[in-house]
N, C-alpha and C positions, 0 to 999 in steps of 0.2 A: 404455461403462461396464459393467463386471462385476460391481461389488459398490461400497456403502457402509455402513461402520463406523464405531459409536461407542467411543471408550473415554472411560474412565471416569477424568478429571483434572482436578486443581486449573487456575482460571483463573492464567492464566500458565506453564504448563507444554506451552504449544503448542498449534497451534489447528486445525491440518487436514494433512494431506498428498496430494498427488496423487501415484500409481505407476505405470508402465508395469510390465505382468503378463504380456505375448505373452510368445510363445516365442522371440523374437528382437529385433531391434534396429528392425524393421522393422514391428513388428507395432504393431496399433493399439489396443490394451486397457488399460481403466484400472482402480483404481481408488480410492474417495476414501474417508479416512479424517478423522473429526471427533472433536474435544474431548465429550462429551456435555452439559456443562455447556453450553456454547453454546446446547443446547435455550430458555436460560431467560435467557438474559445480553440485554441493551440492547447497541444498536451505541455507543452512547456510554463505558459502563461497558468493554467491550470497548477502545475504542481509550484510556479513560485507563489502564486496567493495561497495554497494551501500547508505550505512549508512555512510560509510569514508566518503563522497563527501558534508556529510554535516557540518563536523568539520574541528575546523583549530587547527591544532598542537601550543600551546601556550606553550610549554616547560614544562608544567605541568608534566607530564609522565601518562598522565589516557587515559586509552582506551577503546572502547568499543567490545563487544563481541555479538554476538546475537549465540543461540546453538537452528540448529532445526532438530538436532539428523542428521541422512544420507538419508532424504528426497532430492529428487530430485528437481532440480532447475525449469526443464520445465514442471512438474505438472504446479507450481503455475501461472506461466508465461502463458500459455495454457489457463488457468482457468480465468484470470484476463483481457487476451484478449480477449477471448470469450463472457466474458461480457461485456464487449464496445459493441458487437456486440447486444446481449440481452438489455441491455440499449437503443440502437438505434429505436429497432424493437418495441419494447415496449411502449416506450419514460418514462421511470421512472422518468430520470431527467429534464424532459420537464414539467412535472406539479408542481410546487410550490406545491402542497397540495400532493402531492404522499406522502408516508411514507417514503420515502427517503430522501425527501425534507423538511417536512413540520417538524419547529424544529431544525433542523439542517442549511440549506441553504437557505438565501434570494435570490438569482440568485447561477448560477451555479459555479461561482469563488468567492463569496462573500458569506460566513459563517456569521448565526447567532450571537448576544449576547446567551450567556457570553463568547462564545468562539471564535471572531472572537479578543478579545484583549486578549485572553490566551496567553501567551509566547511560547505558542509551537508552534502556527501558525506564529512565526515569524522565519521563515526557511527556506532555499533555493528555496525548492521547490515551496515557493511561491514569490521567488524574493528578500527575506531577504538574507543580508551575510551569512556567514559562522560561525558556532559558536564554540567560543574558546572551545576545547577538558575538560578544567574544569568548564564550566559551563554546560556538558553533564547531572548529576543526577538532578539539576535543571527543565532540560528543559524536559527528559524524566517521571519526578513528575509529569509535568505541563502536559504532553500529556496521563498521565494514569488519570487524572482528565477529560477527554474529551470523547466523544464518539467515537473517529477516532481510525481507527486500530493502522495505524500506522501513521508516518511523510507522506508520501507520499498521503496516503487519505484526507489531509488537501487542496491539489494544488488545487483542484476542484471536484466539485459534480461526476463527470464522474469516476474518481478516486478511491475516498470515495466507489462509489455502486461496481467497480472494486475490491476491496479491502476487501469488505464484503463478496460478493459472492467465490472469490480467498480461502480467511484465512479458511472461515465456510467450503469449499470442503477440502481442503487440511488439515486443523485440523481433520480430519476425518482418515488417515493416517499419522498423526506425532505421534511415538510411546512415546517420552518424550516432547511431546508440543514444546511450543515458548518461550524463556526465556532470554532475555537482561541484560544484565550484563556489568556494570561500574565498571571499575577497579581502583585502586590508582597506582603509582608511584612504588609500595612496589606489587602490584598485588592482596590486598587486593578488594574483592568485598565490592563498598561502596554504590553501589545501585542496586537494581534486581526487572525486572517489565517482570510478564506475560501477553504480550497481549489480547489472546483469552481466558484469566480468568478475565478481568474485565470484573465489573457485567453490565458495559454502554455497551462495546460492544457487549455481550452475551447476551445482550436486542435486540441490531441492526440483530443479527444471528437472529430470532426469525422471521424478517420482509423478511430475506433472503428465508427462509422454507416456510413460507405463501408464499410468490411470484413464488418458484417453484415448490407449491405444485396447485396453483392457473394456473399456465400455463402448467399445465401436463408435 
């Protein structure tokens, strides 16, 4: 690491970035750049404006809800780019046959069958529109059938190992877990999915522990 920066932006306007800064392609230098608002944000408040940006208000009245108790926003954020960094230095998602890879990703923006035509990968983050606010318990079914944490682990392999590493430190410190909630019109819960309790990705946390227990 060489340096971390805050700037100074509205939530929703981006939340962190990881840079290589050597002088070559080769080199190992980073460094990480933050939202500063982050300083002050809940990891809950955080993942509902960033879960917004994937739905389109259809008149429906369903909303969705993520609860991750009064966890802080720049743990995960911290954790998540640190691993871009880990990722790099390593090259996890440079070997197709890595456990991160192999299985899951044919290159590093192209997911394997069966899940590269699951319906949940069809979503912003990967260049998909926006999806109508009532086809939300559909799509979050379809993403609890997958191995990815979350929507966001779907954009790419980079992501995906982001993401692993991120949830498995930071589940470590959520006193009531991660818990997603679909709401009706009426405010009825009509669907509710624990991330860091499916058993796909509490298989993926496994490959997480080996890997940091494998690099001291």
């Amino acid at each position: 690491m060489v340096r971390l920066t805050f700037l100074d932006l509205q939530a929703g306007a981006g939340s962190a970035l990881t840079s290589s800064v050597g002088p070559d392609e080769y080199s190992k230098q980073f460094t990480i750049t933050l939202r500063a608002s982050l300083l002050n944000e809940t990891l809950t408040d955080f993942l509902n404006t960033k879960e917004a940006a994937l739905f389109l208000d259809d008149g429906s009245g369903y909303q969705i809800r993520f609860d991750a108790g009064l966890a802080d926003a720049l743990t995960y954020i911290l954790v998540h780019e640190a691993s871009h960094v880990v990722d790099q230095v390593l090259g996890l998602t440079d070997d197709s046959a890595s456990s991160f890879m192999a299985g899951y990703w044919d290159t590093v923006r192209q997911p394997l069958e069966p899940y590269l035509s699951n319906i949940a990968l069809q979503n912003r983050f990967r260049g998909a529109p926006r999806i109508p606010l009532s086809e939300a318990p559909e799509y979050y079914r379809a993403l609890s059938e997958t191995p990815f944490v979350t929507f966001y682990a779907t954009a790419a392999a980079p992501e995906d190992v982001a993401e692993l590493f991120a949830w498995k430190q930071v589940s470590k410190n959520l006193d009531n877990g991660l818990t997603l909630s679909v709401l009706n019109s009426s405010g009825d819960v009509i669907f509710q999915y624990e991330p860091l309790e499916s058993p796909f990705v509490k298989a993926r946390f496994l490959t997480v522990d080996d890997t940091l227990e494998a690099s001291g």
